[in-house]
C-alpha positions in Angstrom: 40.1 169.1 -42.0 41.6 166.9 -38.8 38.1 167.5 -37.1 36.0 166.8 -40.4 38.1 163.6 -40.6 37.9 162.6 -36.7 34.1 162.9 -37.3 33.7 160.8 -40.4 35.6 158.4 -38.8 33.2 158.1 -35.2 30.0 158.2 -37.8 32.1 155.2 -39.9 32.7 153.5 -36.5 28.8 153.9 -35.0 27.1 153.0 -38.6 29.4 149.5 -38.5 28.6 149.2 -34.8 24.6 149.9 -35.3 24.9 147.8 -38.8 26.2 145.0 -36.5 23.5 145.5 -33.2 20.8 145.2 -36.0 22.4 141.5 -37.6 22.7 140.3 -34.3 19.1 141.5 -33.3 18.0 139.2 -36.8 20.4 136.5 -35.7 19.0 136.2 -32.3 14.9 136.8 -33.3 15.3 134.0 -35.7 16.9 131.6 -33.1 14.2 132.5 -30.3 11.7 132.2 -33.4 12.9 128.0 -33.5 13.7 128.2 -29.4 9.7 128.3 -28.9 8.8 126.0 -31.5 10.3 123.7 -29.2 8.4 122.2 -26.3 11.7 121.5 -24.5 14.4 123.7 -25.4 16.0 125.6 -22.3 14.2 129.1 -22.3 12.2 130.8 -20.0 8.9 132.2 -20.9 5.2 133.0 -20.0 3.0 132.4 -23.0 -0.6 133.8 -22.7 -3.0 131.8 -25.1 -6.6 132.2 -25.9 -8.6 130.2 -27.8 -12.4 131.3 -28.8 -14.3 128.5 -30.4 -17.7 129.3 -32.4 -20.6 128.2 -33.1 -20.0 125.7 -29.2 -23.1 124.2 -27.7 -26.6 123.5 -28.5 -27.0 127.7 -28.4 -23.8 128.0 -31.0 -22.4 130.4 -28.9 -18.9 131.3 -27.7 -16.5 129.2 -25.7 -13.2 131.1 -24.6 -10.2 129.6 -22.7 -7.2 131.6 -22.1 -4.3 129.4 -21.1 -1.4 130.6 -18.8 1.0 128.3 -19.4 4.6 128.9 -18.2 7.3 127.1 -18.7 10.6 126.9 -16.5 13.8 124.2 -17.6 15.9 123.2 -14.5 19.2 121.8 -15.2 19.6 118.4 -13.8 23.9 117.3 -13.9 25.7 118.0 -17.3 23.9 116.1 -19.6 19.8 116.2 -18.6 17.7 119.2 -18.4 13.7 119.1 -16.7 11.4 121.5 -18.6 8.6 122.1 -16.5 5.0 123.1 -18.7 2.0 124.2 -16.4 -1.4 124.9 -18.7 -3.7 127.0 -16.5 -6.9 127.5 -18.0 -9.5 130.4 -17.5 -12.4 129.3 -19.2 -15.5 131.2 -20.0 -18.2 128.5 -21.3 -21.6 129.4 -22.4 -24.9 128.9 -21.8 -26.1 124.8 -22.7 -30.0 125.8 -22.6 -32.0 129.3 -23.4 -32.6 129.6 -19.8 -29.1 129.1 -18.2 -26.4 131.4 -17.6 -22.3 131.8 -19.1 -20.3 129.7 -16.4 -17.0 131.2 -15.5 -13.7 130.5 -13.6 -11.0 128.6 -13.2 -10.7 125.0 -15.1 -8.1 122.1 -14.5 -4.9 123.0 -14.2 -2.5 120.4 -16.3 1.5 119.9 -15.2 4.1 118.0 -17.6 7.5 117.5 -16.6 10.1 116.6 -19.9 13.5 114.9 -18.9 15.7 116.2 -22.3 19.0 116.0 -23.2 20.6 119.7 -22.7 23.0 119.3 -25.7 20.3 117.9 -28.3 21.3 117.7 -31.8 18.9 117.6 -34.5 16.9 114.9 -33.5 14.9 116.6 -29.7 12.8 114.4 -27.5 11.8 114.7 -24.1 9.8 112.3 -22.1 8.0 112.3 -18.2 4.7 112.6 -16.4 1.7 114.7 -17.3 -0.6 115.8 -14.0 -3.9 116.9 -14.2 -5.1 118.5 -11.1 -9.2 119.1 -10.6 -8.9 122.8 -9.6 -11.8 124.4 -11.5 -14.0 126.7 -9.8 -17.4 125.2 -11.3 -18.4 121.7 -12.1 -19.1 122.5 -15.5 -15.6 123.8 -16.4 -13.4 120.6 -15.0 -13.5 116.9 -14.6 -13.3 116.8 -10.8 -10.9 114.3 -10.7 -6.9 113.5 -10.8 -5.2 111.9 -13.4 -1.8 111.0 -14.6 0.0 109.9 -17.7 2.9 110.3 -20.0 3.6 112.4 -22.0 6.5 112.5 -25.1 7.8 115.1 -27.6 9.7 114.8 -30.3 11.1 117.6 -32.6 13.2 117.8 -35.7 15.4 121.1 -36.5 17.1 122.2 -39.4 17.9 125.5 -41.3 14.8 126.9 -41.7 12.4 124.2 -40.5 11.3 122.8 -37.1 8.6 120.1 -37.1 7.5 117.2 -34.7 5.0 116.3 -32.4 3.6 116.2 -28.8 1.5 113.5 -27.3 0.1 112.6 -23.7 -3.1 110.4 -22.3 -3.9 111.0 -18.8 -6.3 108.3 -16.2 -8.3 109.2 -13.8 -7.0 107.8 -10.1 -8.6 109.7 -7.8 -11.1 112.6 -7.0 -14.9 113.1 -6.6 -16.7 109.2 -7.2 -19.9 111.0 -8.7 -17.7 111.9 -11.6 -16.9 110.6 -14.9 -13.1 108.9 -14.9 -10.8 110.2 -17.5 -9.2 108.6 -19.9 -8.0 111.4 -22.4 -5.5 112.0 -25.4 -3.6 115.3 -26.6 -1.6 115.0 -29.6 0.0 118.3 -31.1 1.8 117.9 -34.4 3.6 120.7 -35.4 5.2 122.3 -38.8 7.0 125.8 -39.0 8.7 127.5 -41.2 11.3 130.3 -40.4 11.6 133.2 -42.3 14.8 136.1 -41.4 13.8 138.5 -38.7 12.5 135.9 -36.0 8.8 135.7 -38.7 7.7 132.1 -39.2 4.6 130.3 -40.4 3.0 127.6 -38.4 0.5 124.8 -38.1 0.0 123.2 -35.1 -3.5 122.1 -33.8 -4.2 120.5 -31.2 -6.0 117.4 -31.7 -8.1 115.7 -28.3 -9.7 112.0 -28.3 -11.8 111.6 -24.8 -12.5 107.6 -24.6 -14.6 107.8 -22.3 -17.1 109.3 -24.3 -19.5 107.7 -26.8 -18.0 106.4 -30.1 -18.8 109.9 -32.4 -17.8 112.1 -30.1 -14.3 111.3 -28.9 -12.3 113.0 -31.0 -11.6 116.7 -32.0 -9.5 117.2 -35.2 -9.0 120.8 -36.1 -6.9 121.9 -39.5 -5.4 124.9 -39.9 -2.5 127.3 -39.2 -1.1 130.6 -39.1 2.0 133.0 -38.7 4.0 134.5 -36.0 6.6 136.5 -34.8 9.5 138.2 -32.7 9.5 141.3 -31.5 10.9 143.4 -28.9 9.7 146.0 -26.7 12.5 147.4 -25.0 15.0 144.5 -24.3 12.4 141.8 -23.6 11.2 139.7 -26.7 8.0 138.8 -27.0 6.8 135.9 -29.2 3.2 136.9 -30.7 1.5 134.3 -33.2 -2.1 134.0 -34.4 -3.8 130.5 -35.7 -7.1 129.5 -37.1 -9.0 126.3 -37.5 -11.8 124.6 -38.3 -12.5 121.6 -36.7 -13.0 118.6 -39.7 -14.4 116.2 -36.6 -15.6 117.5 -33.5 -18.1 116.1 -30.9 -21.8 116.8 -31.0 -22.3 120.7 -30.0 -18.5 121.0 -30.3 -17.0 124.6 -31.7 -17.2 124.3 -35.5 -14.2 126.9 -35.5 -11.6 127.8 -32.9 -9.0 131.0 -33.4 -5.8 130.8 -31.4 -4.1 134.1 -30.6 -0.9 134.2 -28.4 1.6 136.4 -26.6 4.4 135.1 -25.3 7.1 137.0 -22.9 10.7 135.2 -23.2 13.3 135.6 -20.8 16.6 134.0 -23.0 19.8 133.7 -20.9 
């Protein structure tokens, strides 16, 4: 009876322990779940997204772009923190006539730098420079030239809800004179909701306005959303999410829908 007792009191001691790993393993998927809704919070990670727009081009074929895009925050004194966002974008475009060819490679890679506060409350903004670089491998899948702007987030937390909004325009200042300059806009509104167990809801297109171009085909405004969430294999989260949208104004030959699927590897401290 001492043993039987000894043993029902180690399986009362590991069920509270395992009970208490798996509350904490909630507690902490639902935090990262609002940590990357959140342009400039202070975590480490590696998202992978690809976007495939339909019905693109004169053909209405396929456009893909996967976009690498990691982001590393740097602490700057007590009080400031730089989150650094590179967007590197492997584009797959296809053929504009019957008798051309898919154009593949590299596109222009895109750099913004957010100065934050490190203790925000529930009000989070982050401002600095936005740099695109004309890296792409073919003509046809960049702009050829450099260009810098600013760029400005601003994010609202609560219990279950994390909405705001990022915005940058970029200008041409330099690269190849043959080329059109740039004068471009990204704004990204977001809305999530946040569920238990690091699950959420989302809508958060990204909406473009190219000035340069003629007046009816500047702007690209998609609507939509989707659902994501937290999981973990092994000890490393991952953050997986899928969107669709369909693009209410888009440019002549633009996609008529676009679906946005993402993994996302997180590295929290």
């Amino acid at each position: 009876m001492k043993h039987f007792n000894k043993y029902y009191r180690f399986a009362f001691v590991s069920v509270l322990i395992s009970i208490s790993s798996m509350l904490s393993a909630q507690t902490d998927d639902s935090e990262l779940a609002k940590k990357v809704q959140n342009p400039v919070s202070d975590l480490i990670s590696i998202p992978f997204q690809n976007n495939i727009g339909f019905n693109y081009g004169p053909e209405e074929k396929v456009f893909n772009v996967m976009n690498i895009q990691p982001v590393v925050p740097f602490s700057v004194g007590a009080n400031w923190n730089l989150i650094t966002r590179t967007i590197i974008p492997v584009v797959s475009m296809p053929e504009l006539m019957p008798s051309g060819n898919r154009t593949s490679g590299l596109g222009d890679i895109n750099i913004t730098a957010f100065l934050s506060p490190s203790k925000p409350k529930k009000l989070i903004w982050g401002v600095g420079p936005c740099i695109l670089i004309p890296s792409a491998t073919d003509e046809m899948l960049g702009t050829g030239k450099w260009a810098v702007g600013p760029s400005f987030v601003l994010i609202h937390m609560s219990n279950k809800w994390v909405y705001g909004f990022l915005i940058n325009n970029v200008w041409s200042f330099a690269g190849n004179g043959t080329r059109a300059n740039v004068n471009q806009m990204v704004l990204q509104p977001g809305v999530n909701y946040n569920f238990k167990k690091g699950t959420y809801i989302t809508m958060s297109p990204i909406i473009t306005a190219n000035w340069e171009a003629k007046s009816g085909n500047q702007w690209t405004v998609p609507l939509g959303g989707g659902f994501g969430k937290i999981v973990r294999w092994g000890k490393l989260p991952f953050n997986l999410s899928a969107q669709g949208f369909y693009n209410v104004v888009t440019p002549d030959y633009g996609a008529d829908w676009t679906l946005r699927l993402q993994i996302q590897m997180l590295f929290p401290k």
